[in-house]
C-alpha positions as CSV (number, residue, x, y, z in Angstrom):
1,X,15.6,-27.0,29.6
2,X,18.9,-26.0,31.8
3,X,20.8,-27.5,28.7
4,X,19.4,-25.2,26.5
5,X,19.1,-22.1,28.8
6,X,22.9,-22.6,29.5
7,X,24.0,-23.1,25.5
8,X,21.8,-20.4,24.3
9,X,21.6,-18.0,27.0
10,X,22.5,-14.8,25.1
11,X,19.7,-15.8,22.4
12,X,17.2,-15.6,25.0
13,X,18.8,-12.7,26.2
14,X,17.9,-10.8,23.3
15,X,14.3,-12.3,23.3
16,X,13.6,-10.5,26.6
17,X,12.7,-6.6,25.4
18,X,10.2,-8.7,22.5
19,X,8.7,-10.8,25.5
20,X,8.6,-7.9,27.9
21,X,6.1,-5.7,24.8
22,X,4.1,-8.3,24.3
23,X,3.9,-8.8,28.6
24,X,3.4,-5.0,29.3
25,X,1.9,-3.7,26.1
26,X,-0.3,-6.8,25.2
27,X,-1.3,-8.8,28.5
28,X,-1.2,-6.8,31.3
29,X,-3.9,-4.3,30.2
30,X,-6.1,-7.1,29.5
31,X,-6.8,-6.8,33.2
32,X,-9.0,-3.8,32.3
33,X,-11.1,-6.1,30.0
34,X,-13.2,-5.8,33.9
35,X,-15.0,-2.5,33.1
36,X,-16.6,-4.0,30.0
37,X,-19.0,-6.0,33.0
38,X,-19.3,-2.8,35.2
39,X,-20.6,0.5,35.6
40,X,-17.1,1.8,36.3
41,X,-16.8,5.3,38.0
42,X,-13.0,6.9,38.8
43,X,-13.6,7.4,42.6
44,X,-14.5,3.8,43.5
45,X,-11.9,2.2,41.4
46,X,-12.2,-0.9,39.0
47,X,-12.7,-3.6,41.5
48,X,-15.0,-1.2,44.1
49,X,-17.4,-0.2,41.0
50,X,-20.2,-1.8,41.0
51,X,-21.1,-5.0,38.4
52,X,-23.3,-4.2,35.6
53,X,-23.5,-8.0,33.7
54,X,-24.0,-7.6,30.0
55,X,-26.1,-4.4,30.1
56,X,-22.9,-2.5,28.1
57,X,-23.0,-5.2,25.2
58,X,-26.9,-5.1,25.5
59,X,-26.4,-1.5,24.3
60,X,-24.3,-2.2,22.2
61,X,-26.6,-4.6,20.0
62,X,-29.2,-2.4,19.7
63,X,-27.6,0.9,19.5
64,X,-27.9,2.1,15.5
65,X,-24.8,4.0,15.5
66,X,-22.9,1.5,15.9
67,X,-24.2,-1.1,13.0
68,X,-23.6,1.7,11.1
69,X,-20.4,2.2,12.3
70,X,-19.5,-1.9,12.1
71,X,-20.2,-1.5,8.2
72,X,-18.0,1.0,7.7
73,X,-15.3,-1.0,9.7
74,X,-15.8,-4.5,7.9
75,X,-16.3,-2.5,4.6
76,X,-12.6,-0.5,4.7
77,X,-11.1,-3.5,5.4
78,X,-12.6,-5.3,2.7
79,X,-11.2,-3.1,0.3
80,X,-7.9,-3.4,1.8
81,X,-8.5,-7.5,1.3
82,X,-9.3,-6.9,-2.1
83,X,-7.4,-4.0,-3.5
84,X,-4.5,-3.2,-0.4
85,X,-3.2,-6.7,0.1
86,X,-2.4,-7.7,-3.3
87,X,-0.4,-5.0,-4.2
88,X,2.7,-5.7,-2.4
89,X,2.9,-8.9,-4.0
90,X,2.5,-7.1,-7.4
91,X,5.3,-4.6,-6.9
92,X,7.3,-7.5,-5.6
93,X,7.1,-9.4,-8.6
94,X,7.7,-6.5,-10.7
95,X,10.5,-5.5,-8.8
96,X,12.1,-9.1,-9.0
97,X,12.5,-9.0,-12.9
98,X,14.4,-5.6,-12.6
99,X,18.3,-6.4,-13.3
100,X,19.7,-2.4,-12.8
101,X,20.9,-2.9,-9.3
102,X,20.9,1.2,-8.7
103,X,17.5,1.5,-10.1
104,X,15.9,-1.2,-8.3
105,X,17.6,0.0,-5.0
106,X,16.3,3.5,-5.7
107,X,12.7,2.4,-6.3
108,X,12.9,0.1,-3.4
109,X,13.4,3.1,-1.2
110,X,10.6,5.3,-2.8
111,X,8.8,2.3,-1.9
112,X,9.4,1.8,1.6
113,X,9.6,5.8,2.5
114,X,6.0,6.2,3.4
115,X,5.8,3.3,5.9
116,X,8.2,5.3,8.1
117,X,6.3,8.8,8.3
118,X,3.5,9.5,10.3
119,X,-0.1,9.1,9.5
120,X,-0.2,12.9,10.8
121,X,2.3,14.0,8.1
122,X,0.9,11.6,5.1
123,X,-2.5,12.2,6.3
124,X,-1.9,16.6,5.6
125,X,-0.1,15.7,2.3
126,X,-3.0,13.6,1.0
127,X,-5.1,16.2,1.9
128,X,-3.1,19.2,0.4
129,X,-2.9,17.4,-2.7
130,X,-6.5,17.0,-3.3
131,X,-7.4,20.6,-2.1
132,X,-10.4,21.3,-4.5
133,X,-7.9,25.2,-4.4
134,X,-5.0,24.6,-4.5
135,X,-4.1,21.0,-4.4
136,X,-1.8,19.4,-7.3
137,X,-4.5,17.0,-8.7
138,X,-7.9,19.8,-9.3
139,X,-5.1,21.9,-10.9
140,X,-4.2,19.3,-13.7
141,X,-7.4,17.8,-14.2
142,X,-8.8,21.7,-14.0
143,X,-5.9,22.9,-16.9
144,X,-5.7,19.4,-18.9
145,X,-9.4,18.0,-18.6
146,X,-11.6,20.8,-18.3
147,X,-13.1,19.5,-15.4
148,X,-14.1,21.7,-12.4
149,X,-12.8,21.1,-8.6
150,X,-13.7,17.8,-6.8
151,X,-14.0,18.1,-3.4
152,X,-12.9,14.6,-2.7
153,X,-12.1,15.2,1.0
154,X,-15.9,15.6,1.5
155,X,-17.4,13.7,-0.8
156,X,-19.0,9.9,0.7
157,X,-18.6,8.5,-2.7
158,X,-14.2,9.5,-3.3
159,X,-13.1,9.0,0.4
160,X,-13.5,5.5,0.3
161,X,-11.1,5.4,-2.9
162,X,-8.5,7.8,-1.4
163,X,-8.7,5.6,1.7
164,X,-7.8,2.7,0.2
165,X,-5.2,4.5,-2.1
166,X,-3.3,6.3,0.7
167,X,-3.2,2.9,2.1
168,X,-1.5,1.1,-0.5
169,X,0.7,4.3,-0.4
170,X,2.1,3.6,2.9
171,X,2.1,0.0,3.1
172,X,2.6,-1.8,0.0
173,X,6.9,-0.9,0.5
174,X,6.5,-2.8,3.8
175,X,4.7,-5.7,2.5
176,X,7.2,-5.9,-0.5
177,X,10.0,-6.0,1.9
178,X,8.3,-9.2,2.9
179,X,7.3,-10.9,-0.2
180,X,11.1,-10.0,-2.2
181,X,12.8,-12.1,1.0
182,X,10.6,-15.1,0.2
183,X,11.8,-14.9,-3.4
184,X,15.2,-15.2,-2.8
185,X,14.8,-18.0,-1.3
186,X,13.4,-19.7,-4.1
187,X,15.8,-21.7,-6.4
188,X,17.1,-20.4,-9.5
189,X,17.5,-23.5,-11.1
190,X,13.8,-23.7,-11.2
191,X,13.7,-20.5,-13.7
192,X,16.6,-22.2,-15.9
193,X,14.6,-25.0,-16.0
194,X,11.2,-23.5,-16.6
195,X,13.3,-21.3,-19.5
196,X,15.1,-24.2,-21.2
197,X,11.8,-25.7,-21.5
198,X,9.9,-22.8,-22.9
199,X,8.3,-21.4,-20.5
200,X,8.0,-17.1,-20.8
201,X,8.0,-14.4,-17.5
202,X,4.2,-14.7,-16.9
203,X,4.5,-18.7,-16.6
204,X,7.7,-18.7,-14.8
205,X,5.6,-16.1,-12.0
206,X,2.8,-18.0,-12.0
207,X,4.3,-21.6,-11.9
208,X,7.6,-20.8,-10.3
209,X,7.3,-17.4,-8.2
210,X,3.7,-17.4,-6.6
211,X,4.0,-21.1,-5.2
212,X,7.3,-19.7,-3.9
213,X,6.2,-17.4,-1.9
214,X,2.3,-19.0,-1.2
215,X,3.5,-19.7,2.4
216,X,4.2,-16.2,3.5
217,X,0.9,-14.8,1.3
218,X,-0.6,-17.3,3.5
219,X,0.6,-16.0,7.3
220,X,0.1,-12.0,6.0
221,X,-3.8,-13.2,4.9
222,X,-4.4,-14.5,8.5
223,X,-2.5,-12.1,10.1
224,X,-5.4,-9.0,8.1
225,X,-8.1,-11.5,8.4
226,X,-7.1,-10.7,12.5
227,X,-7.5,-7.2,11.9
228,X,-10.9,-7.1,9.5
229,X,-12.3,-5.6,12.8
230,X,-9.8,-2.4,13.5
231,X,-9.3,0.2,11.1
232,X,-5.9,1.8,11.5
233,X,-7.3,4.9,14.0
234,X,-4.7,7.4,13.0
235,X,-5.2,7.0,9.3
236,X,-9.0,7.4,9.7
237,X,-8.8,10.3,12.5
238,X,-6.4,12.2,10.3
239,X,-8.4,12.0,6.9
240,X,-11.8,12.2,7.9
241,X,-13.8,14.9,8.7
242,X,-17.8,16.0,9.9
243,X,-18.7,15.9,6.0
244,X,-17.9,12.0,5.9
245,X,-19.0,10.5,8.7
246,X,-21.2,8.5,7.5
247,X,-19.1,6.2,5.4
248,X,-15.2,6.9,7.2
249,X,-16.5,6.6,11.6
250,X,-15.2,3.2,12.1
251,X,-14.3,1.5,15.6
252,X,-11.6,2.7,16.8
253,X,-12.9,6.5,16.0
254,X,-15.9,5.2,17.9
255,X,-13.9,4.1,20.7
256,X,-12.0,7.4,21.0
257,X,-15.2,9.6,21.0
258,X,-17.1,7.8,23.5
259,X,-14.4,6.6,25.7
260,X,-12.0,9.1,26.0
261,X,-13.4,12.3,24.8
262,X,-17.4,10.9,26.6
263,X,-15.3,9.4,29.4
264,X,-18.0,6.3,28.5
265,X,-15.1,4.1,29.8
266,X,-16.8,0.8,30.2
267,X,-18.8,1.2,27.2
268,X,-15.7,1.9,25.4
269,X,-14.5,-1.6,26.9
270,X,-17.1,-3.3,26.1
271,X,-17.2,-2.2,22.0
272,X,-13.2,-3.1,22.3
273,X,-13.9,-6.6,23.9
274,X,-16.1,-7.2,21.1
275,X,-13.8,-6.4,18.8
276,X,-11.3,-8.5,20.1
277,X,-13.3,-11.9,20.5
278,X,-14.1,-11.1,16.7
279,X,-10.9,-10.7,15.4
280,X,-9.7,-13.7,17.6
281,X,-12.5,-16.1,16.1
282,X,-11.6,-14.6,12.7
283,X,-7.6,-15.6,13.1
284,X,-8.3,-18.8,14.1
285,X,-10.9,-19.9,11.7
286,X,-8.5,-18.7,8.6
287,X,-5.7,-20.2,10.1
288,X,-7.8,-23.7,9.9
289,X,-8.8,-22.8,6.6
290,X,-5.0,-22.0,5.5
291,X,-3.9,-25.4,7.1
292,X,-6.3,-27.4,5.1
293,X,-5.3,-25.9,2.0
294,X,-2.0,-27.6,2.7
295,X,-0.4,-24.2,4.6
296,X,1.4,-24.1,7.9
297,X,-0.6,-21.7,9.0
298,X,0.5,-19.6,12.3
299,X,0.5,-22.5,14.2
């Protein structure tokens, strides 16, 4: 251990401000995990309220709301399993058979802008944009189709779809950031070989590319299976609205309501604890999954 330290000090060096996050930011608030087992009031403190046992979670389990609320939650994040997740592996493979170097570069960076803006700004333009007045896509299909406003902003049956849409929208550049560094590590005398032997684009991605990179789909699938539980809260907050409760309140806008706007603070603990034990047993049993299939998993 002194060894190392001493040979690479300055590497550890720089690992101190990642370690120091994931000490302040991650572990040390787990401390308030407490006020999930008590009746917490400000004036007395965490330690001097009083213990409550399970009653939170006991309210939790039969409280309507919130069933309806866990749908909503596990279904938003199915979609994003099903239609979000695959398509930065799409783009990346679409983007690895482009040769123009300016072009590729310029719809790389189309690509990545949205993962840098604010929710608060992409959440507006999404809205803008599908004003049933005077947003872009009424007008066309209004002028080319004939057909008369949709108010897709309110309607239980389209926000769903812009959801997961605006989703792809601002991650897919990130995720194919991810996936085009795995291909370049793949060797290129596989393709020459795969294309002196006959073989066309589509079996060259399927044979060549995809196993390539079946590692890193592997550790990005565990790492959403983790987060099948939390809905993105500033997406959500920023799209939804009274008309669309019903299928857009998910946890975290739960949370927010009841513990910081109801100060229901150990309630609010207690729906986040639950949350977290899921999401925990979730990680771990896709990881074992993963593993078995021959992966390296996470760990």
């Amino acid at each position: 251990m002194k060894v190392s330290l001493k040979r690479d000090v300055w590497l550890y060096l720089f690992l101190l401000p990642g370690l120091s996050f994931f000490l302040l930011f991650k572990y040390a608030p787990l401390y308030g995990e407490i006020l999930a087992f008590k009746d917490f009031r400000i004036v007395d403190g965490i330690w001097n309220s009083p213990w409550a046992g399970f009653k939170h979670f006991d309210r939790l389990f039969h409280d309507e709301e919130f069933w309806t609320i866990l749908r909503n939650t596990l279904l938003l994040n199915l979609y994003n399993i099903v239609f979000v997740f695959p398509a930065p592996i799409v783009l990346a493979l679409l983007l690895n058979e482009l040769r123009l170097a300016w072009y590729k570069r310029l719809v790389q960076n189309l690509l990545y802008l949205p993962n840098f803006i604010s929710w608060v700004v992409l959440g507006g333009i999404v809205v803008t944009v599908l004003s049933p007045s005077t947003g872009v896509v009424n007008h066309i299909l209004a002028r080319v189709f004939g057909i008369d406003p949709v108010y897709f902003m309110v309607s239980t049956f389209w926000w769903p779809i812009v959801f997961t849409l605006s989703s792809i929208w601002q991650t897919a550049g990130w995720g194919t950031i991810l996936y085009s560094a795995a291909m370049a590590g793949i060797d290129p005398g596989l393709y020459e070989a795969a294309r002196i032997d006959g073989a066309g684009k589509a079996r060259q991605i399927w044979h060549i590319t995809l196993p390539g990179i079946r590692g890193t789909i592997a550790i990005l699938l565990i790492l959403q299976m983790g987060r099948m539980m939390d809905v993105g809260f500033e997406q959500v907050y920023n799209m939804q609205n009274a008309a669309v409760y019903s299928v857009s309140d998910v946890i975290s806008t739960y949370v927010y309501r009841i513990g910081l706007q109801g100060a229901q603070y150990s309630f609010a603990t207690a729906v986040g604890l639950f949350q977290g034990v899921i999401g925990l047993i979730l990680v771990l049993t896709v990881n074992q999954i993963i593993k078995k299939m021959g992966e390296d998993g996470l760990w």
